[in-house]
N, C-alpha and C positions, 0 to 999 in steps of 0.2 A: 525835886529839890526839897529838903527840909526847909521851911519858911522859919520855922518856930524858934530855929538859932540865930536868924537875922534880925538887924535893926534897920528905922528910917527911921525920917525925924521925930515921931512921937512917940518912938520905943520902938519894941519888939514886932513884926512883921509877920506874925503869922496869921492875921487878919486878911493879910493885902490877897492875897487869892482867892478869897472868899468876894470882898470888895470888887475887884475887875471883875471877876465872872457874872455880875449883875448887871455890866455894862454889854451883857449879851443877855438880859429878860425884859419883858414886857412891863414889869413892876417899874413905876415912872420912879417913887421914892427910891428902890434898892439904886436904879440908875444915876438919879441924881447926887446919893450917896458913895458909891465907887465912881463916880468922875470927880468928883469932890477929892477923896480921898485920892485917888491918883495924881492929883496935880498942887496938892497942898500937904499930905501926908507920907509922900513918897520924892517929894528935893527938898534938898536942905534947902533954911533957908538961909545960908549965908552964900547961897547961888551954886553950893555941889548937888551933885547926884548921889542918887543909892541907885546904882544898875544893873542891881538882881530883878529890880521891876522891872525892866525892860524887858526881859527876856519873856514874860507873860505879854506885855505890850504887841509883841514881835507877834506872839502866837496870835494875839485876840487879831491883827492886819487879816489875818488869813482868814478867820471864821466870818462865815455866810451872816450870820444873826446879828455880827456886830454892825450896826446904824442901819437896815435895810430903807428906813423910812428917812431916815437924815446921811446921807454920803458925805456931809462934812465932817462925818466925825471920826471917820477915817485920815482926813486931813489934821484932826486934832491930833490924833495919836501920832502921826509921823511930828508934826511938831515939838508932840511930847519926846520921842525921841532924840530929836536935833536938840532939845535942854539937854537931856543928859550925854550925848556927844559932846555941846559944848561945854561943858559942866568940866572947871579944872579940878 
């Protein structure tokens, strides 16, 4: 997917996959930076979604690295999901 033509809420998105792929490293700040940016830089906020990020979302569910030490953040991201589901 070209990122670089998309937008979220605080412009252009070609950030945002650099962003979630830290939410699979050891680096505490990259992590707490791409969870950040996922859930305040990625839905609008007059309560829609942008859900081209989902589709990375989807991916990160599957990868072993994502929260090996915390398992609720697996549950974050399905939550994250159900915003942008219900996201009119």
């Amino acid at each position: 997917m070209n990122w670089s033509g998309l937008f979220y809420a605080a412009g252009p998105a070609g950030d945002t996959p650099r962003h979630l792929a830290a939410l699979l490293s050891d680096d505490a700040r990259a992590f707490v930076d791409g969870y950040s940016h996922l859930w305040s830089a990625t839905l609008r906020r007059e309560g829609k979604a942008w859900p081209a990020t989902a589709l990375l979302v989807v991916e990160l569910l599957d990868n072993p690295l994502l929260g090996p030490e915390d398992p609720s953040l697996r549950d974050a991201m399905l939550a994250y999901l159900y915003e942008v589901g219900a996201s009119p």
